[in-house]
LUMNUKOL-54238 format. One line per field, with one value per atom (N, C-alpha, C): residue in one letter; atom name; x, z negated, y. Coordinates in steps of 0.2 Angstrom, whole numbers. Layout:
REM residues N
zake: (a, ...) $
rofi: (CA, ...) $
east: (X, ...) $
up: (Z, ...) $
north: (Y, ...) $
END
This chain:
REM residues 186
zake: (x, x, x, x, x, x, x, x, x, x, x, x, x, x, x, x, x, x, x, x, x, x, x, x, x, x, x, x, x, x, x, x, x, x, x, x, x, x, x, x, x, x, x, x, x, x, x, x, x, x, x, x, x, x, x, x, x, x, x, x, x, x, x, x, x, x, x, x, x, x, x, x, x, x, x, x, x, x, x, x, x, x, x, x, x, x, x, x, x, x, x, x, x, x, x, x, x, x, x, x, x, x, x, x, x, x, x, x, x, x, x, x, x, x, x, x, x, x, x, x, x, x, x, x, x, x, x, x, x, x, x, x, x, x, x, x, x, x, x, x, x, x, x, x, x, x, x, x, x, x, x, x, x, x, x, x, x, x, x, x, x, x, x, x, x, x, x, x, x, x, x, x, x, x, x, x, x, x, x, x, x, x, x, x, x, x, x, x, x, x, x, x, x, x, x, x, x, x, x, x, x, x, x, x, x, x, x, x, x, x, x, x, x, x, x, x, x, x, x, x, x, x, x, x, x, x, x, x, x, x, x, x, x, x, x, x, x, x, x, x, x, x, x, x, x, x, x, x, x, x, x, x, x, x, x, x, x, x, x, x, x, x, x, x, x, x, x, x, x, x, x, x, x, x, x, x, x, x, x, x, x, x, x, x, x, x, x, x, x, x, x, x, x, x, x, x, x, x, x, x, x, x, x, x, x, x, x, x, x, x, x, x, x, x, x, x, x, x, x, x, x, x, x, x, x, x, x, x, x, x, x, x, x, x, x, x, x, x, x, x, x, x, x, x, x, x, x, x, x, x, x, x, x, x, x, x, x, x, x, x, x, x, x, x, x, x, x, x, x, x, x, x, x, x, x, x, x, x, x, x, x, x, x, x, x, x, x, x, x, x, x, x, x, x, x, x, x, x, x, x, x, x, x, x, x, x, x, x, x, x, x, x, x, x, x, x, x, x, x, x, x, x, x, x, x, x, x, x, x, x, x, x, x, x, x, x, x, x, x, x, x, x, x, x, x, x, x, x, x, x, x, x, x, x, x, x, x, x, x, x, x, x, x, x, x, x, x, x, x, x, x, x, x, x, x, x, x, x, x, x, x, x, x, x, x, x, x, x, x, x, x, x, x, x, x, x, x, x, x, x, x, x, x, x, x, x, x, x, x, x, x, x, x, x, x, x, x, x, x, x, x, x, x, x, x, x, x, x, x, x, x, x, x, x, x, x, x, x, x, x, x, x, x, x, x, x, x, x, x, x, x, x, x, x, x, x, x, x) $
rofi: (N, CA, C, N, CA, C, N, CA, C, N, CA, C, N, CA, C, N, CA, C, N, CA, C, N, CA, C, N, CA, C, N, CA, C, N, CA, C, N, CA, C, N, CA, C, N, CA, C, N, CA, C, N, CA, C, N, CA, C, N, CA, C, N, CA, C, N, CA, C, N, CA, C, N, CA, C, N, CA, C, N, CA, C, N, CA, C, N, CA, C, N, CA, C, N, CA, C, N, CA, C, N, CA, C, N, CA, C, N, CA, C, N, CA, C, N, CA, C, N, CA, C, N, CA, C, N, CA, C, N, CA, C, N, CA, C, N, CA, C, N, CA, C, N, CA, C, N, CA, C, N, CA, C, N, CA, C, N, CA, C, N, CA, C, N, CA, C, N, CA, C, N, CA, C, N, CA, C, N, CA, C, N, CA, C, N, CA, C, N, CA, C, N, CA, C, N, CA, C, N, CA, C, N, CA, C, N, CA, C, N, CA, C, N, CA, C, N, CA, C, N, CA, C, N, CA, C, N, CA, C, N, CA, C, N, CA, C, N, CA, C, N, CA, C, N, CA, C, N, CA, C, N, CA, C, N, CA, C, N, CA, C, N, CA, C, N, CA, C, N, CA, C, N, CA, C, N, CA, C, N, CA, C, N, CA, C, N, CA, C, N, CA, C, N, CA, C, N, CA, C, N, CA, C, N, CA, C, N, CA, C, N, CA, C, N, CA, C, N, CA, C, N, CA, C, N, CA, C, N, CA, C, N, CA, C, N, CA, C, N, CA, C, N, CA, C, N, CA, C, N, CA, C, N, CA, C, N, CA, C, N, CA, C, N, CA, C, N, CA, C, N, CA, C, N, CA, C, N, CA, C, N, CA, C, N, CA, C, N, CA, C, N, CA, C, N, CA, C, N, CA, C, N, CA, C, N, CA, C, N, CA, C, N, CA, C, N, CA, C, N, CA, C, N, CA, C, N, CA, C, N, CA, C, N, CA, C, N, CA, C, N, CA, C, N, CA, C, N, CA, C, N, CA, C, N, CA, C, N, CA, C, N, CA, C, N, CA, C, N, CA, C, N, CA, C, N, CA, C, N, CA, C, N, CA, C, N, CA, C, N, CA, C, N, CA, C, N, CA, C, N, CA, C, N, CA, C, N, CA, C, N, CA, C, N, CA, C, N, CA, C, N, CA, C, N, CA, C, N, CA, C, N, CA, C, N, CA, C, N, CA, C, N, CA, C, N, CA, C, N, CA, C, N, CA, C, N, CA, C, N, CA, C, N, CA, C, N, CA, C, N, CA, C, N, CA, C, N, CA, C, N, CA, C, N, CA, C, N, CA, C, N, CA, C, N, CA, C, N, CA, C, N, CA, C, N, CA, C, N, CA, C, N, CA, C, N, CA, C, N, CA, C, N, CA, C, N, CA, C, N, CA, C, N, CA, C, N, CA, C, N, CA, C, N, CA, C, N, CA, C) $
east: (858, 859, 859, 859, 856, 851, 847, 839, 840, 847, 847, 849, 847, 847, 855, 855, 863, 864, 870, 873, 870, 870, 868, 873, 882, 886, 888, 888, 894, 899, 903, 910, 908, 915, 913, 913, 914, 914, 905, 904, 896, 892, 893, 891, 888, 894, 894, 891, 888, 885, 878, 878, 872, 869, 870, 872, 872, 877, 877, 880, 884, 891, 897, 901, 909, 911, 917, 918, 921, 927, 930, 923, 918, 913, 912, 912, 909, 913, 921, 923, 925, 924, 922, 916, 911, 906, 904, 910, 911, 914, 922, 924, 921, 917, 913, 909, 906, 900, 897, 892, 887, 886, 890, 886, 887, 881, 881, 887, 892, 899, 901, 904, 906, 913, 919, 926, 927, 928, 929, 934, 940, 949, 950, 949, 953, 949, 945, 939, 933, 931, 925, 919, 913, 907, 902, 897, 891, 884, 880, 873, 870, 867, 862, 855, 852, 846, 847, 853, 852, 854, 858, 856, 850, 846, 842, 835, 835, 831, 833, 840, 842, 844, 847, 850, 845, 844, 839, 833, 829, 824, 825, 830, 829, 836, 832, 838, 841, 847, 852, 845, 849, 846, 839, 838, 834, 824, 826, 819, 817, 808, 804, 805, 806, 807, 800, 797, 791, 793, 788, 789, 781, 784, 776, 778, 772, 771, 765, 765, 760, 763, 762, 764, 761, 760, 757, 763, 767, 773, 771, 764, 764, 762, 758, 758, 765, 770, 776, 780, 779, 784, 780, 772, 769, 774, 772, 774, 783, 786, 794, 795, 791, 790, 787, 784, 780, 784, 787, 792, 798, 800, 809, 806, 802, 797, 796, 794, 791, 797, 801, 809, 808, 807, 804, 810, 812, 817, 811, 813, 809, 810, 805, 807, 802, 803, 795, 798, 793, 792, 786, 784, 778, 776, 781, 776, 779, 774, 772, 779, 782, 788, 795, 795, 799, 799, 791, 789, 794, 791, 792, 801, 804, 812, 813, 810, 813, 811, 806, 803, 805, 807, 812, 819, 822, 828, 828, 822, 823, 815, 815, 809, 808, 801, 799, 792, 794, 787, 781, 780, 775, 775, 769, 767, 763, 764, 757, 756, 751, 750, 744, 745, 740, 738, 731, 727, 728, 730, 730, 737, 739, 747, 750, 753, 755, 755, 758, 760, 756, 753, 752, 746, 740, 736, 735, 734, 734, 734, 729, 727, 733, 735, 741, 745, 747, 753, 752, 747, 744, 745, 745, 746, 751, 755, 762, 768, 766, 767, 767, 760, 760, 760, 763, 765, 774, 776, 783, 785, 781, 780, 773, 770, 763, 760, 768, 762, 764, 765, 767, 762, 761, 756, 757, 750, 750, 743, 744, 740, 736, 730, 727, 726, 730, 728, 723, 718, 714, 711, 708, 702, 696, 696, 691, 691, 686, 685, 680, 675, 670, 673, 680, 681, 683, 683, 683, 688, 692, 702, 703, 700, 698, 695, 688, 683, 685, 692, 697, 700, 705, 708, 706, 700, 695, 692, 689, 690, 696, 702, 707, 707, 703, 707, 706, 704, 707, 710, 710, 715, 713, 719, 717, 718, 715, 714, 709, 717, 716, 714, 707, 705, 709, 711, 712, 707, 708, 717, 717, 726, 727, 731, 728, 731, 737, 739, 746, 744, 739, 738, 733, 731, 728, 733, 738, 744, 747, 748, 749, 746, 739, 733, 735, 738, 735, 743, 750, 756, 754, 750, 749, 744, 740, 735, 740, 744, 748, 755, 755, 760, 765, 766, 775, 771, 780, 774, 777, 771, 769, 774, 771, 776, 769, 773, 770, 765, 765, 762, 766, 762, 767, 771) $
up: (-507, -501, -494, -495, -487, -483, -485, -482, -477, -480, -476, -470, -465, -457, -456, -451, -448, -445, -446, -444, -437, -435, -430, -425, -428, -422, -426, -421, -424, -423, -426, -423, -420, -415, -411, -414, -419, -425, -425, -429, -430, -425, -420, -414, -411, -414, -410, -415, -423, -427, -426, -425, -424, -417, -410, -406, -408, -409, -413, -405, -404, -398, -399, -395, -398, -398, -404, -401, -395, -392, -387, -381, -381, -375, -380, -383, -384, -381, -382, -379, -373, -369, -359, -359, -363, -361, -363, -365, -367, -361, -358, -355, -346, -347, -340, -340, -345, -346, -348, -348, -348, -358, -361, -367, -368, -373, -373, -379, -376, -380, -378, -384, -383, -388, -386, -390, -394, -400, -406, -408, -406, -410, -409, -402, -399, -401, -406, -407, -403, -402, -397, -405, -403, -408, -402, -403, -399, -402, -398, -402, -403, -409, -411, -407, -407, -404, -395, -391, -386, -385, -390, -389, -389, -394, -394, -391, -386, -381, -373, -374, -365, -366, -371, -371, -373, -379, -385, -379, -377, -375, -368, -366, -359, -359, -356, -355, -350, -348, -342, -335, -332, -326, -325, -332, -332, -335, -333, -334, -342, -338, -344, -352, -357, -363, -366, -364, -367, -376, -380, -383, -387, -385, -387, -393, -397, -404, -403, -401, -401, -406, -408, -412, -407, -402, -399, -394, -395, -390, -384, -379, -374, -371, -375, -372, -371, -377, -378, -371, -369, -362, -358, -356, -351, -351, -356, -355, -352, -357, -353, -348, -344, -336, -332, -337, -331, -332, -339, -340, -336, -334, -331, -325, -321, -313, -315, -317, -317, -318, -318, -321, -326, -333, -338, -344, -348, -354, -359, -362, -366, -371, -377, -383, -386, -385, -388, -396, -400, -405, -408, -416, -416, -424, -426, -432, -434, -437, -438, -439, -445, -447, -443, -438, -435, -429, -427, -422, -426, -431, -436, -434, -434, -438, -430, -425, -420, -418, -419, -417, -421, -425, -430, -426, -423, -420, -413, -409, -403, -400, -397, -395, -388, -387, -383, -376, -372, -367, -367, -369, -370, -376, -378, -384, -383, -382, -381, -388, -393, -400, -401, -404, -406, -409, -410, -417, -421, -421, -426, -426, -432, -434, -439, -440, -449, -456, -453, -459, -456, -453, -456, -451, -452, -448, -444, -439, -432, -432, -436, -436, -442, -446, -451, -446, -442, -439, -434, -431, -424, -428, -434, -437, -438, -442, -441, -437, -429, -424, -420, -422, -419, -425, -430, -435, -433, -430, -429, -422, -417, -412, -406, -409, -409, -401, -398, -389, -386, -392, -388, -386, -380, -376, -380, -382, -387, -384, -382, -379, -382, -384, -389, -384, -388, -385, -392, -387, -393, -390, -396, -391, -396, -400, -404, -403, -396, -395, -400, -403, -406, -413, -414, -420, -426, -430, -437, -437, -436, -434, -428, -422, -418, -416, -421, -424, -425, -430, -434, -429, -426, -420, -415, -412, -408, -410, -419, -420, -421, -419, -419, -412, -406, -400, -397, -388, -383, -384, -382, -381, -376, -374, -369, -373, -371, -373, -366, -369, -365, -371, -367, -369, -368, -372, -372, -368, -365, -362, -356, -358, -353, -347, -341, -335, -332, -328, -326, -322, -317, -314, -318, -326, -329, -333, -333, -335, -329, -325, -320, -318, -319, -316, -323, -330, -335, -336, -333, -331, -327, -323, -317, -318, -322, -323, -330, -334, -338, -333, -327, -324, -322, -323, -322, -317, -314, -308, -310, -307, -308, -302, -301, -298, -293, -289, -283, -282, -288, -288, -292, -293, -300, -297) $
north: (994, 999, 995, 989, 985, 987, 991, 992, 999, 1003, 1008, 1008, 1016, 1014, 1014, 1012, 1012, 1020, 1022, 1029, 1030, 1036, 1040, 1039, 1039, 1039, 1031, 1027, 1019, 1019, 1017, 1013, 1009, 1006, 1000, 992, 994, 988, 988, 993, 995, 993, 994, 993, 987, 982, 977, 971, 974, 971, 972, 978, 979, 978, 975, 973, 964, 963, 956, 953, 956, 954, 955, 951, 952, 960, 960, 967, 970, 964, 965, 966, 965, 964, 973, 974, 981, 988, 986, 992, 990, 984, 983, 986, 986, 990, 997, 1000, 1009, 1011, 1006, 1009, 1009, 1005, 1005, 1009, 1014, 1017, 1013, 1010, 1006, 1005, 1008, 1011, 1017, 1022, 1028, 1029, 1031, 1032, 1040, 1042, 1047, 1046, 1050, 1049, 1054, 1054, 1058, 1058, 1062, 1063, 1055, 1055, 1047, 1042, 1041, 1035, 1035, 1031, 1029, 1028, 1032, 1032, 1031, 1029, 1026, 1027, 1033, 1036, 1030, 1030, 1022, 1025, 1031, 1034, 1033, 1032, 1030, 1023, 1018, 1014, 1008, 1013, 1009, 1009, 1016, 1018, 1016, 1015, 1014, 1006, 1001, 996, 990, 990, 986, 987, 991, 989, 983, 982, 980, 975, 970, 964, 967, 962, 963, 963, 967, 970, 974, 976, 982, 977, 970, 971, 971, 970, 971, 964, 966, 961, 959, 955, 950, 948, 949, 942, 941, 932, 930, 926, 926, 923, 918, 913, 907, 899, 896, 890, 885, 885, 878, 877, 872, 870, 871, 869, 867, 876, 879, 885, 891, 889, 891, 890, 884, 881, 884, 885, 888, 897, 899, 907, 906, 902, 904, 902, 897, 895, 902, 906, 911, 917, 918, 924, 924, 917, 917, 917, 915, 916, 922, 927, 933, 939, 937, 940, 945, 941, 943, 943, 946, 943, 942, 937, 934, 932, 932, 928, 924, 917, 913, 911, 916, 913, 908, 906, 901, 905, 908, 912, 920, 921, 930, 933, 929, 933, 933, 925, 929, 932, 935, 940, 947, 946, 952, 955, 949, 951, 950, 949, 953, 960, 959, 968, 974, 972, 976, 978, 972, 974, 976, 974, 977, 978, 985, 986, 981, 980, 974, 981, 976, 980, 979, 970, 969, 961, 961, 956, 951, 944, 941, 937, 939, 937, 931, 928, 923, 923, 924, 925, 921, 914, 909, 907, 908, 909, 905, 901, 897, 901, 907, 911, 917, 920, 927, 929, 931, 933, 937, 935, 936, 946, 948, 953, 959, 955, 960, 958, 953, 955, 960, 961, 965, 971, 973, 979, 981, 977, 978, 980, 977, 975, 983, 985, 993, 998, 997, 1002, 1001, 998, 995, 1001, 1000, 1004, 1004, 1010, 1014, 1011, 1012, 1012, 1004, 999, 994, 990, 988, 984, 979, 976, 968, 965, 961, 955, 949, 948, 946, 938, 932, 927, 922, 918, 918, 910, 907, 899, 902, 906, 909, 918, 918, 925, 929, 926, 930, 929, 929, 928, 933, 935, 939, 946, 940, 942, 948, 943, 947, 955, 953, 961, 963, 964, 968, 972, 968, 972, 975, 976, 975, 984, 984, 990, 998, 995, 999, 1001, 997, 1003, 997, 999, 992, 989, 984, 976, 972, 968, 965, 960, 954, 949, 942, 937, 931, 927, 923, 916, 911, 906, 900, 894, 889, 888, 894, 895, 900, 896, 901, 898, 905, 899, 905, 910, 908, 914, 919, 917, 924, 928, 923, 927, 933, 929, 935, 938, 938, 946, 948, 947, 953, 955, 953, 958, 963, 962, 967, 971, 970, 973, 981, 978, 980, 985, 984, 988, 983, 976, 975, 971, 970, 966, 959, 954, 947, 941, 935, 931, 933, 928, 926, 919, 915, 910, 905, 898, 895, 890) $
END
């Protein structure tokens, strides 16, 4: 019975597991507003449906939550130099699954994926990723653009899609080109 969803209204226990912060930070952030709480017969319960619509999508200060799945160390350090400049929340991963076990727990604005992955092709995770949620911008990074993987995804609907090696300022036309806004230079 592990596998089922978590209740519709939480305790602030529940809350703060699913959350995965202290409890005591959970009811400083009931009683400031700043969770969707409501009091039932003296108990604080918290809608998990606007949690995870107004909180889980968006780091502190509202911004946009990236996460990229790339395995090359050096392009991992490029993106989090350009994500924290860019005032981005971020998460650099290096394999499919644990793209996977985060995009499970929290919705993202956008995805930059790598087609060449240790565990899991580029293309089942690109599927996964938008069976997960439908309208997520995912970002094909790739050093093999005429490639198979790529044809795959390619017939499912636009993508944008950067070549290998990527440079900072093509990171920043394809933010902006995607709606958020970019830095000002690296």
């Amino acid at each position: 019975m592990a596998d089922e969803e978590p209740p519709e209204l939480m305790t602030v226990k529940e809350t703060a597991e699913y959350l995965r912060i202290p409890l005591p930070t959970v009811y400083y952030l009931v009683q400031r507003g700043q969770l969707p709480a409501i009091q039932i017969g003296g108990r604080w319960r918290i809608k998990r449906s606007l949690l995870d619509r107004d909180i889980l999508k968006t780091d502190e200060g509202g911004q946009p939550t990236v996460l990229v799945v790339d395995d090359d160390p050096a392009l991992q350090t490029l993106f989090k130099q350009f994500l924290k400049k860019a005032g981005f929340g971020r998460i650099v991963v290096g394999t499919g699954a644990e793209a996977l076990t985060y995009a499970e727990k929290q919705r993202f604005d956008l995805v930059f994926l790598d087609l060449k992955l240790p565990d899991i092709p580029g293309d089942e995770l690109y599927a996964k990723l938008k069976a997960l949620n439908p309208d997520l911008p995912i970002v094909i990074i790739t050093g093999y653009p005429d490639s198979e993987i790529l044809t795959k995804i390619l017939s499912s609907g636009p993508v944008t899609v950067i070549k290998k090696p990527i440079e900072y300022e093509q990171l920043n036309r394809t933010v902006k080109i995607l709606g958020h806004k970019g830095t000002d230079g690296p």
